[in-house]
N, C-alpha and C positions, 0 to 999 in steps of 0.2 A: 193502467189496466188494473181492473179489481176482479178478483174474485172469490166465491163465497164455496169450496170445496166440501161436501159432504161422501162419507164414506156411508154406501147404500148397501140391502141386501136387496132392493128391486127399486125400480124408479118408473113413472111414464108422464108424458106428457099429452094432454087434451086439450083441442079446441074446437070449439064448437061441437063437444060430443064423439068427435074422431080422435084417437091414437094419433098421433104426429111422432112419437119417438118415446122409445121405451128400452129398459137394459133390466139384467139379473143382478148378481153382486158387482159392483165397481164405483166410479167417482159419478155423483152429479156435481156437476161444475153452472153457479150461477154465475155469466162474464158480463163485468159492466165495462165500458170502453169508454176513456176521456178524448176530449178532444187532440191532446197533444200527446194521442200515446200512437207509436209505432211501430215499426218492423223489431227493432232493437226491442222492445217489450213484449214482444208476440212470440217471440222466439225464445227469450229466456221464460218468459212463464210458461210456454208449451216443453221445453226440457223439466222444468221443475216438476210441473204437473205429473209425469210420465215417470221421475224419479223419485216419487215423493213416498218413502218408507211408511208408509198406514195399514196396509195388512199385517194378518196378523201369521208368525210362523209356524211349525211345530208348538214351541215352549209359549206360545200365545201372546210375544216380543212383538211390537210395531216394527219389522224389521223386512216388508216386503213392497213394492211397489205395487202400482195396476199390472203392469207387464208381468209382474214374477209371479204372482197371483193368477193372473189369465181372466181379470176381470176387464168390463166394458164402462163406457164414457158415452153421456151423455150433456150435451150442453144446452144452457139455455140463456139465452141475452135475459141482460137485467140491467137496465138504466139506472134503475132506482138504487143502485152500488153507490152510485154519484150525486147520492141525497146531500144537501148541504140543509142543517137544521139548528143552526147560529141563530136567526132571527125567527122569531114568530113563530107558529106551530104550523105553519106550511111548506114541506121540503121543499127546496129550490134545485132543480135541477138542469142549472146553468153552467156545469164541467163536464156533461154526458155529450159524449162527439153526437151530430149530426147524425142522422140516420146514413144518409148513403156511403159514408165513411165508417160507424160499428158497423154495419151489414157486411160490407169487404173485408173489418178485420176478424169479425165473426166468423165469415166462411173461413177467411183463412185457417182463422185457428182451428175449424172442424176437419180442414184437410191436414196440417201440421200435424194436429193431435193422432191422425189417423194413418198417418205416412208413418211417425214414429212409436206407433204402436202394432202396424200392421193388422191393424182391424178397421172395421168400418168406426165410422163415432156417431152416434145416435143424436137427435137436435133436436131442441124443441122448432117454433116457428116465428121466424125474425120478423117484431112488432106487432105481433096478433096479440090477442088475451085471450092467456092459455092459464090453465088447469093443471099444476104439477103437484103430483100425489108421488109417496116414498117412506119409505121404510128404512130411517138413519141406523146404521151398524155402530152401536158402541155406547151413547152417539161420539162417533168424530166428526166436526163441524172444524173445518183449517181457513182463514183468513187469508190475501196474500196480494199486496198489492207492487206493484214494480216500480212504483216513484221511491219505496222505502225498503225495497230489497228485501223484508224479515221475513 
């Protein structure tokens, strides 16, 4: 599992012209899903996620979480995490799981994220071509993928 974490002061997501999901200050989370990622990967990047020190304090320290902060989460699937671009100038994306396998770990993580934060978590729309507009805070852009733990 990848994903491409950015610290927002608003974020929404459109498709076809409709809102689908939108937040104030908190994380946009873009989640890419491989094929051989699992339960054991969903669970530790949805703890990291929810623990991950980016707000900013008092003294203006990266020293606060989404939870300590009171900000919101919104997520949106992204395949293209799983771009392979070794060969040729046309991504290959031959490690992106299957649709109806990310869709399940997709939701899950929308309920995980949502369970362990005691908020709702905002989504964009699984497999549609969507529209995401945002306002990066800082910017902080975090990388994070769970085959290499950093």
């Amino acid at each position: 599992m990848r994903v491409v974490i950015q610290r927002v002061r608003h974020a929404a997501v459109h498709v076809e012209n409709r809102e689908v999901g939108s937040i104030g200050e908190g994380l946009l989370i873009f989640l890419g899903i491989e094929e051989e990622d699992g339960e054991e990967d969903l669970n530790w990047l949805a703890s990291k996620i929810v623990k991950l020190r980016i707000f900013p304090d008092e003294q203006d320290q990266m020293n606060r979480s989404v939870m300590d902060h009171g900000g919101s989460i919104l997520v949106v699937s992204q395949f293209t995490l799983h771009a392979m671009t070794k060969k040729g100038n046309r991504p290959s994306f031959i490690r992106a799981a299957e649709p109806e396998k990310a869709k399940r770990l997709y939701l899950k993580m929308i309920d995980l994220l949502s369970e362990l934060t005691q908020k709702p978590v905002a989504q964009g729309e699984f497999g549609a071509m969507m529209d995401v507009s945002l306002l990066n805070w800082g910017p902080v852009t975090i990388w994070i993928d769970t085959k290499r733990k950093e």
